[in-house]
PDB file of N, CA, C and O in Angstrom:
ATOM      1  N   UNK A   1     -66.922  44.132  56.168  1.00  0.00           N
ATOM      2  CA  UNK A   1     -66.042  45.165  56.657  1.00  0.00           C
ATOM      3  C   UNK A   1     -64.819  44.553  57.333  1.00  0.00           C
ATOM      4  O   UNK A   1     -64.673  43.339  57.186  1.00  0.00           O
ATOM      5  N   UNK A   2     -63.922  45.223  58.052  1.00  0.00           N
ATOM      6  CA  UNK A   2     -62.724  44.931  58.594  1.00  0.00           C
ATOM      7  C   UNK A   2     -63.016  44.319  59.647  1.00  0.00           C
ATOM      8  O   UNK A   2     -61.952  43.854  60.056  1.00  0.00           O
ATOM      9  N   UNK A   3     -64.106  43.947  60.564  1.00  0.00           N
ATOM     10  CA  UNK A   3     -64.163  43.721  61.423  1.00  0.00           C
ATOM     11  C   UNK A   3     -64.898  41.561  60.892  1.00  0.00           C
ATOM     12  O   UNK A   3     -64.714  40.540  61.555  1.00  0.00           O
ATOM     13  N   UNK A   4     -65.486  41.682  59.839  1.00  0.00           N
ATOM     14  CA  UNK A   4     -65.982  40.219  59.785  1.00  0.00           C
ATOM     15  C   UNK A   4     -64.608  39.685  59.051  1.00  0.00           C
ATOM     16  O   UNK A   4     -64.785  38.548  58.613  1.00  0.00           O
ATOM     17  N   UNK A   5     -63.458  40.131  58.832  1.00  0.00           N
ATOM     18  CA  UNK A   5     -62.579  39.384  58.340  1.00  0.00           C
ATOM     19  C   UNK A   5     -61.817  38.093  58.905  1.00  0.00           C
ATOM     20  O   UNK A   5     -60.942  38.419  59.707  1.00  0.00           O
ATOM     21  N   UNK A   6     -61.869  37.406  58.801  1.00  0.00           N
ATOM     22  CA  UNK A   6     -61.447  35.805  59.146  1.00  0.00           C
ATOM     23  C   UNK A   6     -59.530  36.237  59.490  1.00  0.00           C
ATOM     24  O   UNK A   6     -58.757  36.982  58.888  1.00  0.00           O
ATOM     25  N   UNK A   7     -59.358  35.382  60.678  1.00  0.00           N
ATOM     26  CA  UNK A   7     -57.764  35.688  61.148  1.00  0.00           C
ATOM     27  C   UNK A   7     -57.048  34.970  60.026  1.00  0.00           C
ATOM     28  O   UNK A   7     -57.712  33.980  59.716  1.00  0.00           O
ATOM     29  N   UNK A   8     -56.076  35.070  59.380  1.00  0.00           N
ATOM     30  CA  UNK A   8     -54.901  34.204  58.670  1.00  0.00           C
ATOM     31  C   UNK A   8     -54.859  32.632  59.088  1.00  0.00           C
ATOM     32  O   UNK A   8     -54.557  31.729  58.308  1.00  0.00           O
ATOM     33  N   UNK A   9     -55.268  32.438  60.653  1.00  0.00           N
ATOM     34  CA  UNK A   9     -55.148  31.006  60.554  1.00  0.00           C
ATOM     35  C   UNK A   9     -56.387  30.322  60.831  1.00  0.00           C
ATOM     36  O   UNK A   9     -56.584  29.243  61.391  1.00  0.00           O
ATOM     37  N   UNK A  10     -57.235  31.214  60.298  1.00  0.00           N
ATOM     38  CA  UNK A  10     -58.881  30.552  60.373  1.00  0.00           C
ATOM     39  C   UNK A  10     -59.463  30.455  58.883  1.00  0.00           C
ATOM     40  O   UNK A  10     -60.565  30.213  58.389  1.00  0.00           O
ATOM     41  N   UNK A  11     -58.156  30.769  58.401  1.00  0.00           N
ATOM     42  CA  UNK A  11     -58.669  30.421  56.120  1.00  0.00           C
ATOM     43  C   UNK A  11     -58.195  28.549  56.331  1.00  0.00           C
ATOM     44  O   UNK A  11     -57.345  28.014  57.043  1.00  0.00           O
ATOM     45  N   UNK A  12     -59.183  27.995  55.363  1.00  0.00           N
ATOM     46  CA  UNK A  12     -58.575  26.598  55.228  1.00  0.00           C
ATOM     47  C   UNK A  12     -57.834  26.539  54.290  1.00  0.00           C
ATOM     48  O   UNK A  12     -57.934  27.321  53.345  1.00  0.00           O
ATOM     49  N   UNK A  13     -56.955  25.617  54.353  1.00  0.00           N
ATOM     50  CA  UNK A  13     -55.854  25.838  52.672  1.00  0.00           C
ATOM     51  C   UNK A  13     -55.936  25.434  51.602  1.00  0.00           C
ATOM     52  O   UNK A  13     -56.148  24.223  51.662  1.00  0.00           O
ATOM     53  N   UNK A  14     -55.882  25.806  50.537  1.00  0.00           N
ATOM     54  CA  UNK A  14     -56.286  26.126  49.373  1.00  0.00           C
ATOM     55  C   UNK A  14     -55.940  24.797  48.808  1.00  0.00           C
ATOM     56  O   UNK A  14     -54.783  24.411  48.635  1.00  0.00           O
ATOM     57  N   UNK A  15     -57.186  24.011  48.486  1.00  0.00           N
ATOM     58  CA  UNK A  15     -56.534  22.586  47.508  1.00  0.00           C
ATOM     59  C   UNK A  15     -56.210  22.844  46.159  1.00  0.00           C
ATOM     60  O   UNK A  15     -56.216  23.854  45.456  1.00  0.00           O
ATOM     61  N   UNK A  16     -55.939  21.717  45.997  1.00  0.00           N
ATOM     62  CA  UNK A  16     -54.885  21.472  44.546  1.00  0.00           C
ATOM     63  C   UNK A  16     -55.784  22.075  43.855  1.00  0.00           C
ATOM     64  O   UNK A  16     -55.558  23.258  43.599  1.00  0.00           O
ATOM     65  N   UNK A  17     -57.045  21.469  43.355  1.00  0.00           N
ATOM     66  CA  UNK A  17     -57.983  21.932  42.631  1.00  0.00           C
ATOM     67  C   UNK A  17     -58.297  23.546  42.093  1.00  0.00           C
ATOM     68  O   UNK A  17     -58.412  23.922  40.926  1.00  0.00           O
ATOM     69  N   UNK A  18     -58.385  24.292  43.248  1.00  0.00           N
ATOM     70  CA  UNK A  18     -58.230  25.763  43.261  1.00  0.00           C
ATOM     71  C   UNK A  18     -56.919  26.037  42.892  1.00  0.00           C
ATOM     72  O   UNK A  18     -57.046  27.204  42.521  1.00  0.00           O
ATOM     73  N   UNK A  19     -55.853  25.785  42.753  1.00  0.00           N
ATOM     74  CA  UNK A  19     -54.825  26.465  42.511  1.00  0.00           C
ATOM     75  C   UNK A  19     -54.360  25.476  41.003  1.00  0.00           C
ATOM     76  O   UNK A  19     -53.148  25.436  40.792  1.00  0.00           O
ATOM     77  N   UNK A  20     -55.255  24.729  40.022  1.00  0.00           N
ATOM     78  CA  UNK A  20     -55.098  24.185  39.297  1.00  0.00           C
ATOM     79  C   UNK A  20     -56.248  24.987  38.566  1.00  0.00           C
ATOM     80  O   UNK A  20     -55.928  25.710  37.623  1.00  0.00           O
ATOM     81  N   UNK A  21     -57.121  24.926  38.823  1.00  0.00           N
ATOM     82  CA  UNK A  21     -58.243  26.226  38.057  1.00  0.00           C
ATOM     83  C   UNK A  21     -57.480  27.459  37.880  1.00  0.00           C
ATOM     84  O   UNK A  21     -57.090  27.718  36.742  1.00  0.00           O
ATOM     85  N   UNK A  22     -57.166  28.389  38.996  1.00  0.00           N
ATOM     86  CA  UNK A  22     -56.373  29.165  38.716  1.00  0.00           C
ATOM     87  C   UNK A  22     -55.637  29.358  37.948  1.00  0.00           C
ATOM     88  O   UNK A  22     -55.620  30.395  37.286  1.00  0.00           O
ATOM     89  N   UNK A  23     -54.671  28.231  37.798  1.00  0.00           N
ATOM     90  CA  UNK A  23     -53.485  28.230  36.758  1.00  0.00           C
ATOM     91  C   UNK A  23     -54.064  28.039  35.458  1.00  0.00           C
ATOM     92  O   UNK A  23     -53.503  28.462  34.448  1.00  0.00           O
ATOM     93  N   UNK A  24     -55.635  27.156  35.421  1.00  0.00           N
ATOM     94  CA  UNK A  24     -55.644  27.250  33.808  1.00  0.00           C
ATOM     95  C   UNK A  24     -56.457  28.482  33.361  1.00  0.00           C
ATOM     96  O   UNK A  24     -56.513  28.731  32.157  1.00  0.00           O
ATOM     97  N   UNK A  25     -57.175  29.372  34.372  1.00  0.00           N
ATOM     98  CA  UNK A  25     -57.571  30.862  33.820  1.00  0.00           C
ATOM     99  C   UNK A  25     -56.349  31.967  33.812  1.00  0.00           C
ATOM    100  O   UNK A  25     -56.559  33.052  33.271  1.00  0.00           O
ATOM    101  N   UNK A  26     -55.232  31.724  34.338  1.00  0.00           N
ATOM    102  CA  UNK A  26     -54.218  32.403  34.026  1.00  0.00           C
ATOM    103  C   UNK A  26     -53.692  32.288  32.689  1.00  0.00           C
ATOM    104  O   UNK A  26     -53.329  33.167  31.908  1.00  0.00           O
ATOM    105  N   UNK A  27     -53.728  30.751  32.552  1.00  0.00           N
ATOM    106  CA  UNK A  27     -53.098  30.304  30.989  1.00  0.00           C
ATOM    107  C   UNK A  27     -53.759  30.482  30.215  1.00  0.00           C
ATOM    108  O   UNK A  27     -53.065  30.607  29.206  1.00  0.00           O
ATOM    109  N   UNK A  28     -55.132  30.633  29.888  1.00  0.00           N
ATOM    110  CA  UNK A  28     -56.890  31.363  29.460  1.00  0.00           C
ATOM    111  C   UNK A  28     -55.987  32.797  29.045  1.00  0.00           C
ATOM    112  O   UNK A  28     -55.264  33.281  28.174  1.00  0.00           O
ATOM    113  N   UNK A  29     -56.429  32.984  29.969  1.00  0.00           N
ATOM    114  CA  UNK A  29     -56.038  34.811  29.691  1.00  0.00           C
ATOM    115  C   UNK A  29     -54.590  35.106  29.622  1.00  0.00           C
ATOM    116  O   UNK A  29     -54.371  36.153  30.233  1.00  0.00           O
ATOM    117  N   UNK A  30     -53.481  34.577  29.101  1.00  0.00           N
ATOM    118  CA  UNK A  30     -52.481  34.756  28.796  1.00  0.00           C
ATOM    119  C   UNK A  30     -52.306  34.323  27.014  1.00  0.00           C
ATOM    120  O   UNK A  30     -51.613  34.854  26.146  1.00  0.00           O
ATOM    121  N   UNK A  31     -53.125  33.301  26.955  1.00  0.00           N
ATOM    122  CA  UNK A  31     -53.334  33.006  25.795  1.00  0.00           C
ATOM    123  C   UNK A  31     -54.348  34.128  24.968  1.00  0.00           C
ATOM    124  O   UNK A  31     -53.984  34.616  23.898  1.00  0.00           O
ATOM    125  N   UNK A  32     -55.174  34.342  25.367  1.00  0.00           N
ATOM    126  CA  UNK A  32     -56.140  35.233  24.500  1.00  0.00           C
ATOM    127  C   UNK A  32     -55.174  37.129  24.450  1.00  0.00           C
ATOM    128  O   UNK A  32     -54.992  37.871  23.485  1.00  0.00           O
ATOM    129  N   UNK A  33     -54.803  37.292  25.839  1.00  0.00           N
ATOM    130  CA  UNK A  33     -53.700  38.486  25.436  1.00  0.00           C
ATOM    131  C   UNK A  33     -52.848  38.583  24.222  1.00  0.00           C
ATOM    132  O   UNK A  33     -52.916  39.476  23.377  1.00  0.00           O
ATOM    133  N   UNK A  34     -52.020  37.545  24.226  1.00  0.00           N
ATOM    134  CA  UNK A  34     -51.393  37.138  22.991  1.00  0.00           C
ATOM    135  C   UNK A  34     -51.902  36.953  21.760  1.00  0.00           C
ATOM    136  O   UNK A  34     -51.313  37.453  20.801  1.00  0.00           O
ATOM    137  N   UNK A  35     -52.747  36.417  21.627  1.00  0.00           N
ATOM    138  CA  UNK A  35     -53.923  36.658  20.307  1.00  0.00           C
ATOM    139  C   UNK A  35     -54.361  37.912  20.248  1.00  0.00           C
ATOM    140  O   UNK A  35     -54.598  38.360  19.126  1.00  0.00           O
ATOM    141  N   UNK A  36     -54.472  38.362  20.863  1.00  0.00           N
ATOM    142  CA  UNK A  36     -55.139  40.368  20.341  1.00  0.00           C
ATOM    143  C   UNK A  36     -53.484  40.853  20.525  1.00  0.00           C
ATOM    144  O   UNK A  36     -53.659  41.985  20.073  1.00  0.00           O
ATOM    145  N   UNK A  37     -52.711  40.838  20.699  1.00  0.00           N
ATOM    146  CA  UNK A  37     -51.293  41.557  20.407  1.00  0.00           C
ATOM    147  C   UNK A  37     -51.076  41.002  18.892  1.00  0.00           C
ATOM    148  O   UNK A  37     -50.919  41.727  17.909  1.00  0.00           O
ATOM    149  N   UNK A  38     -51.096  39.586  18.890  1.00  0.00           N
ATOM    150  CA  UNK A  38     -50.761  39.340  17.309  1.00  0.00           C
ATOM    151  C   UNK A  38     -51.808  39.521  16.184  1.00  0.00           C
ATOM    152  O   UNK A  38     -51.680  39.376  14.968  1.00  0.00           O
ATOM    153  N   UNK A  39     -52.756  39.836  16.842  1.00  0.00           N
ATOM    154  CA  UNK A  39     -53.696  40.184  15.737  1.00  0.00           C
ATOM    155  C   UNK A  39     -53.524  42.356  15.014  1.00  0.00           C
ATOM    156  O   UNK A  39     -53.387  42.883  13.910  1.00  0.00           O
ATOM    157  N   UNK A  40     -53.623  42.754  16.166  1.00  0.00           N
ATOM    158  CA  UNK A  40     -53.068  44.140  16.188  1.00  0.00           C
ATOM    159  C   UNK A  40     -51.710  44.167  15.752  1.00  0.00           C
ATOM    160  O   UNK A  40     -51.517  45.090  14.961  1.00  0.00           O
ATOM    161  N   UNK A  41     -50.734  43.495  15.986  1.00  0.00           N
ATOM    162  CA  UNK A  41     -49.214  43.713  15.355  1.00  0.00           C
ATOM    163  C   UNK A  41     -49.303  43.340  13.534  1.00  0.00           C
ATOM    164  O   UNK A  41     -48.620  43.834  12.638  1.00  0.00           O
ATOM    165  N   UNK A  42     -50.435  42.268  13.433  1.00  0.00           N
ATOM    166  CA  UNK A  42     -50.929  41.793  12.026  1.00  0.00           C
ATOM    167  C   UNK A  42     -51.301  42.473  11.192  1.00  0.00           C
ATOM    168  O   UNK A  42     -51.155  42.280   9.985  1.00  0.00           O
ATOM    169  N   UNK A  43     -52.287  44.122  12.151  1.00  0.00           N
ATOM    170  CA  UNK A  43     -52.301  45.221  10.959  1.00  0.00           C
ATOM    171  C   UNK A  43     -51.749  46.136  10.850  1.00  0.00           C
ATOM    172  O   UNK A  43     -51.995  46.907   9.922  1.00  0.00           O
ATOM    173  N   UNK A  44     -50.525  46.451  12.030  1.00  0.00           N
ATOM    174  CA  UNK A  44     -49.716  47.189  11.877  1.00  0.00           C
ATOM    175  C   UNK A  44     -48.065  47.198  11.283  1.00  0.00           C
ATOM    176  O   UNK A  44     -47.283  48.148  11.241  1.00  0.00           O
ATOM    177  N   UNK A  45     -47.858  45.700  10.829  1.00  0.00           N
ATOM    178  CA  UNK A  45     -46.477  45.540  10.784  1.00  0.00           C
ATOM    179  C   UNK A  45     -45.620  46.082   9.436  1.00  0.00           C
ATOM    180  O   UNK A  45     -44.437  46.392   9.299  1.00  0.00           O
ATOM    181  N   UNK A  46     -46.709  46.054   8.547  1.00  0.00           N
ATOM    182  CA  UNK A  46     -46.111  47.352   7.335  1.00  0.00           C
ATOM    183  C   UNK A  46     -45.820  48.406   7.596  1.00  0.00           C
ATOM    184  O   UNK A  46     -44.863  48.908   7.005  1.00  0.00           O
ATOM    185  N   UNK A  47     -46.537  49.147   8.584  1.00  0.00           N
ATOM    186  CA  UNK A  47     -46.518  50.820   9.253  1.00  0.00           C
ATOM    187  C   UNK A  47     -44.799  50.202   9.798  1.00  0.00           C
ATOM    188  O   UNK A  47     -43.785  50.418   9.135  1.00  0.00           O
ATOM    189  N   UNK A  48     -44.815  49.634  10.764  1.00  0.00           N
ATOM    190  CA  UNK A  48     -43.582  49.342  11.762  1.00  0.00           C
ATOM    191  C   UNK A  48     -42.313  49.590  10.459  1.00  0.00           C
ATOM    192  O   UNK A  48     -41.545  50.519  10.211  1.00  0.00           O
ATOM    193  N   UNK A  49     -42.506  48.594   9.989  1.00  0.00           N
ATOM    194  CA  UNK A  49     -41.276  48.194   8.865  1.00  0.00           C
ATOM    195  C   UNK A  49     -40.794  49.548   8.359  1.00  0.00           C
ATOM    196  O   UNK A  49     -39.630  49.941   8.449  1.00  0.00           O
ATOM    197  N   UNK A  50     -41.803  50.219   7.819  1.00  0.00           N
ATOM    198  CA  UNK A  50     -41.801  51.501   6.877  1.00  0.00           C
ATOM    199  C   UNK A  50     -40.789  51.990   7.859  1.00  0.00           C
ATOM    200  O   UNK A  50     -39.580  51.761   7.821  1.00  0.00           O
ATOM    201  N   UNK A  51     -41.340  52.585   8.606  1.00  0.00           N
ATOM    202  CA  UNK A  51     -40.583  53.313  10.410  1.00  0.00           C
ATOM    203  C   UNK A  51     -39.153  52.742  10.709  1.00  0.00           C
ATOM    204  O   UNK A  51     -38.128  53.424  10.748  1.00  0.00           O
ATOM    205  N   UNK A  52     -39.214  51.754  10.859  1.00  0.00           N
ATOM    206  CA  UNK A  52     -37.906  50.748  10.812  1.00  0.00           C
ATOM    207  C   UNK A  52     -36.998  51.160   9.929  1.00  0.00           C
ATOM    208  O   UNK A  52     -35.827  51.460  10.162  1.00  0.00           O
ATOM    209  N   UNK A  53     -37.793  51.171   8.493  1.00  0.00           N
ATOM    210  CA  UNK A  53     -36.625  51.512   7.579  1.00  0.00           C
ATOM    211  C   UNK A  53     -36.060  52.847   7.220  1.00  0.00           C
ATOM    212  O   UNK A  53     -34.896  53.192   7.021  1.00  0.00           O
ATOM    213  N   UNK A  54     -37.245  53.545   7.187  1.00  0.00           N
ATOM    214  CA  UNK A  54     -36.916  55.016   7.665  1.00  0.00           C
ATOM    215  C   UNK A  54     -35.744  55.768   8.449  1.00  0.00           C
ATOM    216  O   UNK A  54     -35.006  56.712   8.168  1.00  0.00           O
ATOM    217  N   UNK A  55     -35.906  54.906   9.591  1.00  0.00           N
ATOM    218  CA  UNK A  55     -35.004  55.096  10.716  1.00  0.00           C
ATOM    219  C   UNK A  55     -33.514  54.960  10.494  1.00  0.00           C
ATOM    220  O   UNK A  55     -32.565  55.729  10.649  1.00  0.00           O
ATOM    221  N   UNK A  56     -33.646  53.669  10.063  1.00  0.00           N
ATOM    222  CA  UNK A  56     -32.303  52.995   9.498  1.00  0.00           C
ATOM    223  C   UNK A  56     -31.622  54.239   8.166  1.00  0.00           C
ATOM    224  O   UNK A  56     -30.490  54.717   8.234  1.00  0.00           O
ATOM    225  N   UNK A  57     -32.469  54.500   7.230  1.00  0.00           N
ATOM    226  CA  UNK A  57     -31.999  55.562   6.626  1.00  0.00           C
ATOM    227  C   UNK A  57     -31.404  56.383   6.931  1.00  0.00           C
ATOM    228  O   UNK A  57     -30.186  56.541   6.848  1.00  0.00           O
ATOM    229  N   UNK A  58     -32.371  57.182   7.425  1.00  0.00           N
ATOM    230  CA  UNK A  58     -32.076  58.530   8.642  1.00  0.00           C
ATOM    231  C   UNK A  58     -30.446  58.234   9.081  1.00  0.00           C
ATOM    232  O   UNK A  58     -29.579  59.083   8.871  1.00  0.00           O
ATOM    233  N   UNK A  59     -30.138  56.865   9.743  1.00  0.00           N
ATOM    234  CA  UNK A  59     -29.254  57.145  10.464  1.00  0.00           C
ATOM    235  C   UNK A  59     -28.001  56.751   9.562  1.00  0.00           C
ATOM    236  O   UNK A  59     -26.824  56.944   9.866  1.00  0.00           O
ATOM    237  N   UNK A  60     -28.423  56.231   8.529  1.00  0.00           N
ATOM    238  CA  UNK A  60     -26.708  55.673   7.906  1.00  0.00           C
ATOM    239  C   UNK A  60     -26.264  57.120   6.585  1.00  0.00           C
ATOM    240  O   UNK A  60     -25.260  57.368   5.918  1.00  0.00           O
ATOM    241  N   UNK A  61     -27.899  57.899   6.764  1.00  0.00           N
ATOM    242  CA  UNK A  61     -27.475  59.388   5.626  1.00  0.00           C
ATOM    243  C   UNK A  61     -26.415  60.592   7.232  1.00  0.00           C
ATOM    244  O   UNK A  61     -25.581  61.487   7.093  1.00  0.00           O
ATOM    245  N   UNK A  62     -26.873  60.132   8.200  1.00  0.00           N
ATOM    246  CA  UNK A  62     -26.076  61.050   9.502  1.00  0.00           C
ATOM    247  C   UNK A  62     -24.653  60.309   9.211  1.00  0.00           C
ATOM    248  O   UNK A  62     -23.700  60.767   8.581  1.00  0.00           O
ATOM    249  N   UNK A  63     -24.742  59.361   9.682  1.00  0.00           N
ATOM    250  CA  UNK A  63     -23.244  58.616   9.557  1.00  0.00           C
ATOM    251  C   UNK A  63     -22.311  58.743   8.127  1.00  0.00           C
ATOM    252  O   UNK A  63     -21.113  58.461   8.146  1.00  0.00           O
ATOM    253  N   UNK A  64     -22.883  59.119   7.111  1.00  0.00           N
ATOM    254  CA  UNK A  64     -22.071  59.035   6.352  1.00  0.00           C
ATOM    255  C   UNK A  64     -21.685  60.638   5.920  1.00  0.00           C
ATOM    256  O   UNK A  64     -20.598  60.917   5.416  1.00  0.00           O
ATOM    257  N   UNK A  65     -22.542  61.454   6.143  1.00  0.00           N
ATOM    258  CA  UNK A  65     -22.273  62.951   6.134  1.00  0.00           C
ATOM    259  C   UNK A  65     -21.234  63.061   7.409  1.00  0.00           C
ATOM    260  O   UNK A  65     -20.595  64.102   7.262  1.00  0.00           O
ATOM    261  N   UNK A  66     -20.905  62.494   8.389  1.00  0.00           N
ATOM    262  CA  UNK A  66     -20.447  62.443   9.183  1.00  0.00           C
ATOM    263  C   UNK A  66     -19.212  61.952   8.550  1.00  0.00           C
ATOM    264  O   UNK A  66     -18.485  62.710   7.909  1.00  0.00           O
ATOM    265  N   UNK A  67     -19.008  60.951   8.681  1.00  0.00           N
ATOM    266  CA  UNK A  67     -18.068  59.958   7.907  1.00  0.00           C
ATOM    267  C   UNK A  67     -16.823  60.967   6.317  1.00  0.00           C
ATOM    268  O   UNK A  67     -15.646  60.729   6.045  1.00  0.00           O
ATOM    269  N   UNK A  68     -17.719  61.943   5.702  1.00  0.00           N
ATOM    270  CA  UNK A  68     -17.258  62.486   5.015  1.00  0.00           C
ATOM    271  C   UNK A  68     -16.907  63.880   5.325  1.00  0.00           C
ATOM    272  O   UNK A  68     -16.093  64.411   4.570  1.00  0.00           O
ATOM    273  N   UNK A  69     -17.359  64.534   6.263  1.00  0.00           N
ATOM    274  CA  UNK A  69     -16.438  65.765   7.115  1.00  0.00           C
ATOM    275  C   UNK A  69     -15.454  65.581   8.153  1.00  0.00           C
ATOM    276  O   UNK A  69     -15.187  66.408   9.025  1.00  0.00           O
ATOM    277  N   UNK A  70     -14.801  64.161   7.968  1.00  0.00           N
ATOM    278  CA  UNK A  70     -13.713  64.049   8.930  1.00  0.00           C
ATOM    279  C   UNK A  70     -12.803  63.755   7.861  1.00  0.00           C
ATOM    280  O   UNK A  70     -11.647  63.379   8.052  1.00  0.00           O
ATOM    281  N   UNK A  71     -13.343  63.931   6.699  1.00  0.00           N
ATOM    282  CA  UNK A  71     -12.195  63.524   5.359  1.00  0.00           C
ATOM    283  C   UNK A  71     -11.348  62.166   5.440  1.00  0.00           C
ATOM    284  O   UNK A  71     -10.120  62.116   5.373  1.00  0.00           O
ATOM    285  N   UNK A  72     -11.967  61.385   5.551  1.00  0.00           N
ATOM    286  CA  UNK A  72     -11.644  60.247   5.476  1.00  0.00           C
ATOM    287  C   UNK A  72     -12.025  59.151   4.006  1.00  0.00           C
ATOM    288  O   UNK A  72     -11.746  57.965   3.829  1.00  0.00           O
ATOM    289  N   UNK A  73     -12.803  60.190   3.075  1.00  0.00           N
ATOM    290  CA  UNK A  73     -12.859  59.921   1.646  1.00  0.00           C
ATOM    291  C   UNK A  73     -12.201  59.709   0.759  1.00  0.00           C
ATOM    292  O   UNK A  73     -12.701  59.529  -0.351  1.00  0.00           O
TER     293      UNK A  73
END
C-alpha cells in the first residue's frame, strides 16, 4: 500500500545491467511488433493498392470533369 512505499532516496540506483536488459526487451518487443505489422500489411497490400488506385481514379475523373467545365478544352 501507500504507506510501505520506499522514499525516492531510499531506491538504490539502477545498474548498468538493469537498464541494459531493459533496453534489450524493448528492442525484443519492438522487433516482434514490426514482424506482425509486416506480416498483416503482407496480406493486405493488394486490398491497399486496389484502394490506392481507386482513389487516384476517383480523383483525376473529378479533376478532369472539372478541368472541362471551365472550358479550357
Amino acid at each position: 500500500m501507500f504507506w510501505d512505499e520506499k522514499k525516492p532516496d531510499d531506491k538504490k540506483p539502477e545498474t548498468l545491467m538493469d537498464k541494459f536488459f531493459r533496453a534489450c526487451l524493448l528492442a525484443l518487443g519492438g522487433v516482434i511488433v514490426l514482424w506482425l505489422a509486416l506480416q498483416l500489411l503482407a496480406q493486405f497490400w493488394g486490398w491497399l493498392l486496389l484502394a490506392a488506385a481507386l482513389c487516384g481514379l476517383a480523383w483525376a475523373t473529378v479533376w478532369f470533369v472539372r478541368w472541362r467545365r471551365n472550358g479550357r478544352w
